[in-house]
VOGU-3710 file (C-alpha; in Angstrom, 3 decimals, decimal comma):
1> xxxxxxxxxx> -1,166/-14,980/14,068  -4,728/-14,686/15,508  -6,362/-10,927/14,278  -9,701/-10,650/15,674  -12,622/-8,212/14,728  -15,419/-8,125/17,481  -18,383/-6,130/16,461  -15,749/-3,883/15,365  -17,511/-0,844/13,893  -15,752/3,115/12,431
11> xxxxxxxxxx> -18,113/6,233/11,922  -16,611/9,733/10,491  -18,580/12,572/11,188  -21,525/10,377/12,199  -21,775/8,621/9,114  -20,966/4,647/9,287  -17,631/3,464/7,061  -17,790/-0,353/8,572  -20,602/-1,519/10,452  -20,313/-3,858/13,329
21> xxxxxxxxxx> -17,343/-6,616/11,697  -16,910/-9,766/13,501  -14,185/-12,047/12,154  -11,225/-14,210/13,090  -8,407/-14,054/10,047  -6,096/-17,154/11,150  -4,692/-17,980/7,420  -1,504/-17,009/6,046  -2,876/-15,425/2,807  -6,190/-13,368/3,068
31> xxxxxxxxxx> -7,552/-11,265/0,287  -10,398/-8,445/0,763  -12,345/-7,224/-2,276  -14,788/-4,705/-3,050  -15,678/-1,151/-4,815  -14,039/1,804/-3,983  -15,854/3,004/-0,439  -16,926/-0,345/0,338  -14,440/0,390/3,796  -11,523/-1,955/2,846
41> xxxxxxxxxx> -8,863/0,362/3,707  -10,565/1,371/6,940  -11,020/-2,268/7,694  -6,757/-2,798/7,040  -6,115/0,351/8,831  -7,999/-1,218/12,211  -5,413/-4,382/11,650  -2,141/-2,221/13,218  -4,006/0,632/14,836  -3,923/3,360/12,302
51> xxxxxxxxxx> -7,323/3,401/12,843  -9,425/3,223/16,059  -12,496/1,374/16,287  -15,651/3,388/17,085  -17,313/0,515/18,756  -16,371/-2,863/19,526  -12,519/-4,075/19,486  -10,084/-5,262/17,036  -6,772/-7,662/18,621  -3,870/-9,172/17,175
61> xxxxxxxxxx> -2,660/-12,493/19,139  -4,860/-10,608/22,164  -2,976/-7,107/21,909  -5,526/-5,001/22,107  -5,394/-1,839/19,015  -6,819/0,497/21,090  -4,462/0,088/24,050  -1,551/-1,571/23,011  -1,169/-0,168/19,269  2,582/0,327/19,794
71> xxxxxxxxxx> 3,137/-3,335/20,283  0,711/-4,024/17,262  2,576/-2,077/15,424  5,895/-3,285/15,519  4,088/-6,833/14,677  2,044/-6,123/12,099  3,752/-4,071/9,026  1,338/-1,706/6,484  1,955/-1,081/2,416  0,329/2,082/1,704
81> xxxxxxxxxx> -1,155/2,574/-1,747  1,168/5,011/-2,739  4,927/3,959/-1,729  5,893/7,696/-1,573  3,329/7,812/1,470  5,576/5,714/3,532  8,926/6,785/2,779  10,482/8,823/4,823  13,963/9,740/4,302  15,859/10,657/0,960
91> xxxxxxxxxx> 17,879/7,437/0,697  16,614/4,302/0,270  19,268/2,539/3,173  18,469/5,539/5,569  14,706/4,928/5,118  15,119/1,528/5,880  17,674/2,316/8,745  14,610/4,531/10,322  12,696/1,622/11,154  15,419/-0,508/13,003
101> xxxxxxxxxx> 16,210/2,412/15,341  13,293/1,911/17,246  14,749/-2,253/17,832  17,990/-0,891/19,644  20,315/-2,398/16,868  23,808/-0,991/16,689  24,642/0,396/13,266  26,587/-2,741/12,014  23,671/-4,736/13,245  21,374/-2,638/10,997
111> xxxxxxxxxx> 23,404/-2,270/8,594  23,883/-6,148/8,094  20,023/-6,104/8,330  19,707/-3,819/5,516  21,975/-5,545/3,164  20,522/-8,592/3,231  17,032/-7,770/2,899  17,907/-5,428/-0,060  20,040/-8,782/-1,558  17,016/-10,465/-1,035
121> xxxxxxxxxx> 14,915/-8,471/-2,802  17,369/-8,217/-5,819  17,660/-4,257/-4,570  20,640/-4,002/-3,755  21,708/-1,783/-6,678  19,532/0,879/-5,092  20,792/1,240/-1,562  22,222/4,472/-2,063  19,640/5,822/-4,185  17,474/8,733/-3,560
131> xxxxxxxxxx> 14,427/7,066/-2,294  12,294/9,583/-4,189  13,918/9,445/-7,776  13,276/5,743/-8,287  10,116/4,453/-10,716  7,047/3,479/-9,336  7,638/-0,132/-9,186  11,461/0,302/-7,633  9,803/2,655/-5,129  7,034/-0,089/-4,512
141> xxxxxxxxxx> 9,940/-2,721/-3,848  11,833/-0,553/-1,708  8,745/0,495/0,499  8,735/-3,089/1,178  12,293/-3,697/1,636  11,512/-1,367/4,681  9,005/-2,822/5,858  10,351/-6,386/5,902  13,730/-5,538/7,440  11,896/-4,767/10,508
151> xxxxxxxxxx> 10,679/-8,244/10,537  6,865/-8,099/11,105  4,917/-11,125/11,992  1,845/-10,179/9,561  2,126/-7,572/6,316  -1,029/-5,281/5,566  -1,208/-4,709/1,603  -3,563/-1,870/0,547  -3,867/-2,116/-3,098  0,062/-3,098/-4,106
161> xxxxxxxxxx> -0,578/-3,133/-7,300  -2,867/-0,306/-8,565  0,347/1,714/-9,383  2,677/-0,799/-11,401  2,785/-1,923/-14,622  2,161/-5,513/-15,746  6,039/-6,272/-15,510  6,726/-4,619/-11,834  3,220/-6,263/-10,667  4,386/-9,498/-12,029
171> xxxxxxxxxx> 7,219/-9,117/-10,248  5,585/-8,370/-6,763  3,550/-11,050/-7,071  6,182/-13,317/-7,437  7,595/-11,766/-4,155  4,160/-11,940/-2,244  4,141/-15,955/-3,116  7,573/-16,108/-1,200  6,932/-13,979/1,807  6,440/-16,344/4,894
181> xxxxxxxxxx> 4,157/-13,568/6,692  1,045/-13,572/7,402  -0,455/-11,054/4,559  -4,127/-9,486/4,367  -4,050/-8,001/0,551  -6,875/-5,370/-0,182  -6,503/-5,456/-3,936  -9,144/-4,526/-7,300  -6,384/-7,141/-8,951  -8,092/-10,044/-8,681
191> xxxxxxxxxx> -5,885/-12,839/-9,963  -3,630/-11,873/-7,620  -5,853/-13,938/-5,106  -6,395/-16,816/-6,950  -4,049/-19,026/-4,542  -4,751/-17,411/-1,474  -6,150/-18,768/1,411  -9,551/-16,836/2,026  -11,022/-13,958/0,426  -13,507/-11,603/1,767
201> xxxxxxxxxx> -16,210/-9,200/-0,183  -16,824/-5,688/1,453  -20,020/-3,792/0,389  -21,065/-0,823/1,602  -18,906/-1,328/5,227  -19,909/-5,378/5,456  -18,497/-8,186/4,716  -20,892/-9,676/2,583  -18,893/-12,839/1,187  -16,451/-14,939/3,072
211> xxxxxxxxxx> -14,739/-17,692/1,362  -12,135/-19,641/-0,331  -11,130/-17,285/-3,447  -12,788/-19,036/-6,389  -16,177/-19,196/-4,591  -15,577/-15,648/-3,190  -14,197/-13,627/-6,610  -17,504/-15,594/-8,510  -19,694/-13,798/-6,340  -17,708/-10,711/-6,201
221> xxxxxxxxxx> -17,741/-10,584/-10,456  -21,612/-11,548/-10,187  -22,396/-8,535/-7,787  -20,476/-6,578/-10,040  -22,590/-7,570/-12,649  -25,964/-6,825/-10,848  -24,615/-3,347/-10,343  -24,630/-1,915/-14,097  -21,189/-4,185/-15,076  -19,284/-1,809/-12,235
231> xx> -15,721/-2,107/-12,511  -14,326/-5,088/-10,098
//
């Protein structure tokens, strides 16, 4: 999948959040990096149309966000931060049922759907569970389970980790490694780039480093460093 940025730029109440982005993201695993407010989640928000560029354009395989964001869409699946944020019904298979409505599947078509993505996952032990009782990291893996049953070309991560512990983020990072998506990770977890493809640096609404993740996260941790040792 082909996602294009051309002098793609986002204001809020005439203040710049990402300033004129130009980029072609072709690789299967792409990591973005950077402090909190350097615009990474607006930048991941532009990818499926949950947000609008100001000026310039943003396409996916030549769908067009601003005019064709339904399409986009249903090819490009989002992780919010917070699972919680994206779940919408009480039971973990209903949730998951909500997003195959919109593909015209019978029920026993979604219902097979469901099953074996939640096998997949090792979830299926919480199928019937209320969607907003489970841990964090249960609630994390069922977010996805939802998002993957709908079968998306390319996954947007925004920070997947920043709410599990070190055995539930081990475990999604195990999953991530098996995913045959194309992903775009925003992430402060660093090591969880180390084999990716590509990794970009935002600062202050740029991209200010583009490259392969060792060369990338070294100048990432050096800027850090320049900055008063500022948490990366």
């Amino acid at each position: 999948m082909l996602i294009e940025f051309e002098q793609a730029g986002v204001e809020a109440a005439g203040r710049p959040i990402l300033q004129q982005i130009s980029l072609r993201l072709v690789e299967s695993r792409v990591g973005v990096v950077g402090l909190n407010g350097a615009g990474k989640s607006t930048l991941a928000r532009l990818v499926n149309g949950l947000v609008l560029p100001t000026t310039g354009s943003v396409r996916v395989d030549g769908l067009d966000t601003r005019s064709q964001a339904g399409t986009v869409r249903r090819r490009v699946g989002f992780m919010f931060q917070n699972p919680a944020d994206q779940i919408v019904f009480p039971i973990v298979r209903e949730d998951m049922a909500f997003g195959l409505q919109r593909l015209g599947l019978t029920r026993a078509e979604q219902a097979q759907r469901i099953d074996a993505q939640l096998a997949a996952l090792g979830l299926s032990a919480l199928a019937e569970r209320p969607a907003h009782a489970l841990s964090g990291g249960e609630q994390q893996m069922a977010a996805l389970a939802a998002v993957l049953v709908c079968a998306p070309e390319a996954i947007v991560f925004d920070e997947p980790t920043n709410q599990l512990d070190l055995l539930n983020r081990e475990r999604l990072r195990a999953v991530l490694k098996t995913l045959p998506q194309q992903l775009l990770v925003l992430t402060h977890d660093l090591p969880l780039l180390d084999d990716f493809d590509r990794v970009l640096v935002m600062e202050q609404g740029k991209v200010v480093a583009d490259d392969a993740p060792a060369a990338a996260l070294d100048w990432y941790r050096r800027r850090c460093a320049t900055l008063g040792g500022a948490p990366c």
